[in-house]
N, C-alpha and C positions, 0 to 999 in steps of 0.2 A: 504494500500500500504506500502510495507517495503521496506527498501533498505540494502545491504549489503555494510559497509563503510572500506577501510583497513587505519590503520595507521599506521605511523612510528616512531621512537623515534629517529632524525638524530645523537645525543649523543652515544645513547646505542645499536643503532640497535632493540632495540624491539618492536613485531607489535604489534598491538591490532586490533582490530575487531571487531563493534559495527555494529548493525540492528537496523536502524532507521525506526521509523514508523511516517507515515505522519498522521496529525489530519483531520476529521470529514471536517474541511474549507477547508484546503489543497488540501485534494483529490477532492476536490468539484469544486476548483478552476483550479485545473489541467485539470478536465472532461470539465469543460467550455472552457478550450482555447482549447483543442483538436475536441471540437465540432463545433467551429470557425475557425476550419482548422491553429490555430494558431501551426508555427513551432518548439518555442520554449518550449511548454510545456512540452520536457522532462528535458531538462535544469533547468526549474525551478522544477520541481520534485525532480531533483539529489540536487540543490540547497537547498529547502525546507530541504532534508534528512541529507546534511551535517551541517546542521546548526543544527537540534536536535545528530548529532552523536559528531559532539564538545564538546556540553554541556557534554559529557561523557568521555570526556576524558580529560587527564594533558594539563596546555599549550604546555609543548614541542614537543605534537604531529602532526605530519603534515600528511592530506591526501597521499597518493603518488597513486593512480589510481580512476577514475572516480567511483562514487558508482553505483551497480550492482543492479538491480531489484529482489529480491527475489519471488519467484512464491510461 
């Protein structure tokens, strides 16, 4: 599962763009709650994805839209 993450730099204006990919557990755990009819499990997908898309980028970048599912 990948997510497409955008960022912003609120200083400079500049974006960046990272694809995060969720790990082996992750998605494992995502397929459990959605199997349990659980309704947050994309939440915590998007969740999962911006936490490895951080790790990639400066602090001074900030999400500014929800990360996107890459097919």
């Amino acid at each position: 599962m990948k997510y497409r993450c955008c960022f912003l730099n609120r200083d400079t204006d500049e974006q960046k763009i990272v694809v995060a990919s969720l790990s082996a557990a992750e998605i494992k755990s995502i397929e459990d709650m959605r199997a349990a009819t659980d309704s947050a499990a994309d939440i915590h997908a998007e969740a999962y994805a911006l936490r490895h898309a951080y790790a990639e980028v400066p602090h001074n970048f900030v999400h500014y839209k929800p990360p996107q599912l890459v097919q």
